[in-house]
C-alpha positions in Angstrom: -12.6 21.3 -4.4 -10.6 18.3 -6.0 -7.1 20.1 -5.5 -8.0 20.6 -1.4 -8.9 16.6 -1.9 -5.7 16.2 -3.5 -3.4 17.7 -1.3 -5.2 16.0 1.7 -4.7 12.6 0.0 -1.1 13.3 -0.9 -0.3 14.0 2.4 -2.3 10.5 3.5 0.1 9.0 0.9 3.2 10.6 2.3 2.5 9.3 5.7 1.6 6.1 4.3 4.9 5.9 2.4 7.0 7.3 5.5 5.6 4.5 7.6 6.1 2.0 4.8 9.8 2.9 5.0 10.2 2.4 8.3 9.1 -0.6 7.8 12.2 -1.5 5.3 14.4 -0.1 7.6 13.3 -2.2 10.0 13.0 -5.3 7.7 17.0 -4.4 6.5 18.3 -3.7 9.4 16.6 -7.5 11.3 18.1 -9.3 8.7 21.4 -7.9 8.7 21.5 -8.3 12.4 20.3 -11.9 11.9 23.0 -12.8 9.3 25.9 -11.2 11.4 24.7 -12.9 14.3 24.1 -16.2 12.7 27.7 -16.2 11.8 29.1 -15.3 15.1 26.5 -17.8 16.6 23.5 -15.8 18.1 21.4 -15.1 15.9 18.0 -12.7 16.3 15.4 -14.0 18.1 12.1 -14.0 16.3 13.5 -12.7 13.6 11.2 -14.4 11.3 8.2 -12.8 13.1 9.8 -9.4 13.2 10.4 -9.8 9.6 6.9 -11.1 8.0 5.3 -8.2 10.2 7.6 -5.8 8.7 7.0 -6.6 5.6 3.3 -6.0 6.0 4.1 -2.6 6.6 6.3 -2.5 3.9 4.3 -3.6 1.2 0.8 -2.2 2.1 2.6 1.2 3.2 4.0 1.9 -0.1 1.2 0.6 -1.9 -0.1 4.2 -2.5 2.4 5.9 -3.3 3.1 3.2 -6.3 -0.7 4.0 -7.6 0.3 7.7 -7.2 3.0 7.1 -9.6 1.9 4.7 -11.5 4.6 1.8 -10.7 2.1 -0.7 -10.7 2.2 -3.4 -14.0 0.1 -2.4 -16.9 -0.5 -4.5 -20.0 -0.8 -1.9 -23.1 -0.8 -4.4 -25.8 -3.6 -2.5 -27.8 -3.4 1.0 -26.0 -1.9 2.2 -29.7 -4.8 0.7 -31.3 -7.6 2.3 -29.4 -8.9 5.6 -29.6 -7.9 8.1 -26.8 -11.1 8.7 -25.1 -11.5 4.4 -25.0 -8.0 4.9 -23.1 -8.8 7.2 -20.9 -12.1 5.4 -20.0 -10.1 2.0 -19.7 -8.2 3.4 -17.1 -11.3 5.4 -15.2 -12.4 2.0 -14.9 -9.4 0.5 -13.6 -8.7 2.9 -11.1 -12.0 2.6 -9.8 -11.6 -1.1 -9.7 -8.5 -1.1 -8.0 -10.5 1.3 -5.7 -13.1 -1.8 -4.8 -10.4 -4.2 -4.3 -8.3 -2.4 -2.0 -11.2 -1.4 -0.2 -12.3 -5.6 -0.5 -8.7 -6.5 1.1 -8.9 -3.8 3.9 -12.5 -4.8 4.9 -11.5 -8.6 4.4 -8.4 -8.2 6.9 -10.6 -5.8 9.2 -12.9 -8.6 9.7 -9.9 -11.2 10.0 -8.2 -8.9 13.1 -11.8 -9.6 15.0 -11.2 -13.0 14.9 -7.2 -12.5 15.4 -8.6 -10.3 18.8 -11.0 -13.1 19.8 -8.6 -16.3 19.7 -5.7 -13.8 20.9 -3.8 -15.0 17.6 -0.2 -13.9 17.5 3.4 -14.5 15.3 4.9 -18.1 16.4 8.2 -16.8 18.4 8.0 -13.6 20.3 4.2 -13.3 19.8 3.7 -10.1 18.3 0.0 -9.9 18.8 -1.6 -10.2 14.4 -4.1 -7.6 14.8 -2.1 -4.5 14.9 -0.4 -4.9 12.1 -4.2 -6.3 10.7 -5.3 -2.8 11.4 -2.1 -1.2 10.1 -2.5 -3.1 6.8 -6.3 -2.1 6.6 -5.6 1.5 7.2 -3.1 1.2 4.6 -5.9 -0.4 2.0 -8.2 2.1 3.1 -5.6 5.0 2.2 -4.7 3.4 -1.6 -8.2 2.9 -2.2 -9.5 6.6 -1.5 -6.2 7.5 -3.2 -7.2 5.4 -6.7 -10.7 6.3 -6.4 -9.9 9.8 -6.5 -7.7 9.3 -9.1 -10.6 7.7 -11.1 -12.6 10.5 -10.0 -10.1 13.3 -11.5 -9.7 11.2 -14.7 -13.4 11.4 -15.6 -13.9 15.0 -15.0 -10.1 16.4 -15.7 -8.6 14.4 -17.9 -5.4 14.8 -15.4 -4.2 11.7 -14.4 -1.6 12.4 -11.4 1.0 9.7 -12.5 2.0 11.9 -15.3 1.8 15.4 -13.8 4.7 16.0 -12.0 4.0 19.4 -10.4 1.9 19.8 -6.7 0.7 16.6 -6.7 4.3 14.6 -6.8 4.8 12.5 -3.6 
Protein backbone atom coordinates (compact mmCIF):
# COMPACT_ATOMS: atom_id res chain seq x y z
CA UNK A 1 0.00 0.00 0.00
CA UNK A 2 2.69 2.68 0.90
CA UNK A 3 4.95 1.78 -2.20
CA UNK A 4 1.63 2.32 -4.67
CA UNK A 5 1.51 5.78 -2.47
CA UNK A 6 5.00 6.27 -3.22
CA UNK A 7 5.25 5.93 -6.63
CA UNK A 8 2.06 8.03 -7.14
CA UNK A 9 3.70 10.81 -5.01
CA UNK A 10 7.03 10.53 -6.89
CA UNK A 11 5.53 10.96 -9.95
CA UNK A 12 3.50 14.23 -8.30
CA UNK A 13 6.98 15.36 -7.42
CA UNK A 14 8.46 14.74 -10.84
CA UNK A 15 5.82 16.85 -12.45
CA UNK A 16 6.21 19.34 -9.76
CA UNK A 17 9.95 19.49 -10.36
CA UNK A 18 9.49 19.54 -14.37
CA UNK A 19 7.28 22.47 -14.09
CA UNK A 20 9.58 24.13 -11.51
CA UNK A 21 12.20 23.99 -14.23
CA UNK A 22 10.44 25.47 -16.72
CA UNK A 23 10.10 27.99 -14.59
CA UNK A 24 14.10 28.61 -14.41
CA UNK A 25 14.24 28.38 -17.88
CA UNK A 26 12.01 30.82 -18.31
CA UNK A 27 13.45 33.07 -15.38
CA UNK A 28 17.21 32.58 -17.30
CA UNK A 29 16.32 32.95 -20.39
CA UNK A 30 13.96 36.79 -19.43
CA UNK A 31 16.92 38.00 -17.87
CA UNK A 32 19.38 37.28 -20.32
CA UNK A 33 17.06 38.70 -22.96
CA UNK A 34 16.64 41.78 -20.61
CA UNK A 35 20.50 42.32 -20.17
CA UNK A 36 21.28 41.97 -23.95
CA UNK A 37 18.62 44.21 -24.73
CA UNK A 38 19.39 46.66 -22.07
CA UNK A 39 22.68 47.01 -23.61
CA UNK A 40 21.64 47.44 -27.15
CA UNK A 41 18.79 49.77 -25.77
CA UNK A 42 15.47 47.80 -25.67
CA UNK A 43 15.19 46.15 -23.04
CA UNK A 44 12.21 43.38 -22.09
CA UNK A 45 9.05 44.73 -21.29
CA UNK A 46 7.73 43.56 -18.03
CA UNK A 47 10.48 41.85 -17.36
CA UNK A 48 10.28 42.32 -13.75
CA UNK A 49 6.68 40.76 -13.68
CA UNK A 50 7.63 37.95 -15.93
CA UNK A 51 10.47 37.34 -13.57
CA UNK A 52 8.86 37.54 -9.87
CA UNK A 53 6.07 35.15 -11.41
CA UNK A 54 8.64 32.80 -12.59
CA UNK A 55 10.24 32.58 -9.77
CA UNK A 56 7.05 31.53 -7.97
CA UNK A 57 7.12 28.64 -10.05
CA UNK A 58 10.53 28.13 -9.50
CA UNK A 59 10.82 27.96 -5.97
CA UNK A 60 7.47 26.28 -4.91
CA UNK A 61 7.96 23.72 -7.95
CA UNK A 62 11.03 22.35 -6.71
CA UNK A 63 10.17 22.64 -3.28
CA UNK A 64 9.27 18.76 -3.27
CA UNK A 65 11.65 17.43 -4.73
CA UNK A 66 14.24 19.17 -2.21
CA UNK A 67 12.07 17.40 0.82
CA UNK A 68 12.40 14.21 -1.36
CA UNK A 69 16.10 14.58 -1.10
CA UNK A 70 16.57 16.00 1.78
CA UNK A 71 18.26 19.46 0.53
CA UNK A 72 16.53 21.41 2.90
CA UNK A 73 18.85 22.99 6.04
CA UNK A 74 19.05 20.84 9.09
CA UNK A 75 20.65 21.71 12.43
CA UNK A 76 22.28 18.36 13.88
CA UNK A 77 24.10 19.91 16.71
CA UNK A 78 23.13 17.07 19.18
CA UNK A 79 21.94 14.35 16.59
CA UNK A 80 25.38 12.37 17.84
CA UNK A 81 24.23 12.85 21.32
CA UNK A 82 20.81 11.41 21.12
CA UNK A 83 19.77 7.95 20.94
CA UNK A 84 18.66 6.64 17.54
CA UNK A 85 15.04 5.93 18.10
CA UNK A 86 14.93 9.97 19.67
CA UNK A 87 16.32 10.71 16.03
CA UNK A 88 14.22 9.01 14.16
CA UNK A 89 11.24 10.45 16.21
CA UNK A 90 12.70 14.08 15.88
CA UNK A 91 12.45 13.81 12.43
CA UNK A 92 8.76 12.02 12.24
CA UNK A 93 7.92 15.03 13.89
CA UNK A 94 9.41 17.34 11.61
CA UNK A 95 8.30 15.96 8.58
CA UNK A 96 4.92 16.05 9.82
CA UNK A 97 5.37 19.65 10.78
CA UNK A 98 6.65 20.70 7.65
CA UNK A 99 3.47 18.80 6.42
CA UNK A 100 1.13 21.49 8.36
CA UNK A 101 3.05 24.40 7.18
CA UNK A 102 3.02 23.73 3.66
CA UNK A 103 -0.36 22.78 3.81
CA UNK A 104 -0.78 26.49 6.11
CA UNK A 105 1.01 28.41 3.11
CA UNK A 106 -1.08 26.67 0.32
CA UNK A 107 -4.44 27.26 2.22
CA UNK A 108 -3.15 30.86 3.13
CA UNK A 109 -2.39 31.72 -0.68
CA UNK A 110 -5.66 29.80 -1.69
CA UNK A 111 -7.61 32.17 0.23
CA UNK A 112 -5.34 35.22 -0.91
CA UNK A 113 -6.13 34.22 -4.97
CA UNK A 114 -10.12 34.87 -3.85
CA UNK A 115 -9.34 38.14 -3.04
CA UNK A 116 -6.61 38.53 -6.02
CA UNK A 117 -10.01 37.15 -8.27
CA UNK A 118 -12.28 39.71 -6.55
CA UNK A 119 -10.19 43.05 -6.93
CA UNK A 120 -8.96 41.59 -10.39
CA UNK A 121 -5.27 42.11 -8.79
CA UNK A 122 -2.48 41.70 -11.31
CA UNK A 123 1.69 42.25 -11.76
CA UNK A 124 2.35 46.19 -12.22
CA UNK A 125 3.49 46.15 -16.17
CA UNK A 126 2.01 43.63 -18.49
CA UNK A 127 -0.68 42.59 -15.85
CA UNK A 128 -0.19 39.06 -15.57
CA UNK A 129 -3.41 38.35 -13.68
CA UNK A 130 -1.83 37.01 -9.46
CA UNK A 131 -4.16 34.26 -9.08
CA UNK A 132 -2.80 31.69 -11.45
CA UNK A 133 0.31 31.64 -10.40
CA UNK A 134 -1.62 31.86 -6.55
CA UNK A 135 -3.13 28.54 -7.57
CA UNK A 136 0.05 27.20 -9.14
CA UNK A 137 1.92 28.00 -5.89
CA UNK A 138 -0.93 26.32 -3.78
CA UNK A 139 -0.96 23.19 -5.88
CA UNK A 140 2.67 23.15 -5.44
CA UNK A 141 2.22 23.43 -1.37
CA UNK A 142 -0.34 20.97 -1.52
CA UNK A 143 2.02 18.46 -3.51
CA UNK A 144 5.24 18.97 -0.79
CA UNK A 145 2.95 18.69 2.00
CA UNK A 146 1.36 15.15 0.97
CA UNK A 147 4.92 14.47 -0.14
CA UNK A 148 6.47 15.16 3.69
CA UNK A 149 3.55 13.82 5.32
CA UNK A 150 4.06 10.62 3.76
CA UNK A 151 7.46 10.76 4.41
CA UNK A 152 6.57 11.11 8.10
CA UNK A 153 4.14 8.46 7.63
CA UNK A 154 6.87 5.87 6.21
CA UNK A 155 9.30 6.99 8.98
CA UNK A 156 7.09 5.84 11.83
CA UNK A 157 6.09 2.51 10.45
CA UNK A 158 9.32 1.67 8.14
CA UNK A 159 12.01 3.15 9.50
CA UNK A 160 12.84 4.08 5.58
CA UNK A 161 13.33 7.57 5.21
CA UNK A 162 13.42 8.21 1.25
CA UNK A 163 16.26 10.92 1.38
CA UNK A 164 18.66 8.19 1.97
CA UNK A 165 17.35 5.29 -0.17
CA UNK A 166 18.42 5.79 -3.45
CA UNK A 167 16.67 2.94 -5.23
CA UNK A 168 12.69 3.25 -6.82
CA UNK A 169 11.88 6.06 -4.95
CA UNK A 170 14.89 8.56 -6.39
CA UNK A 171 13.33 11.53 -8.24
Amino acid sequence: MLSAIRKLANGLIRIAAIIGSVGLLVEVGVILYDVVGRFFGAPLGGAQDISQMSMVILVFGGMAVCDKVGGHISVDVFERSFPDWLNRWIDVFAAFLGAVIFAGIAWSVYESSKLSLMLNLATNVIYLPKAYFQWALSVFAVITALGMALRGVELALTGRDVRQSHGESSV
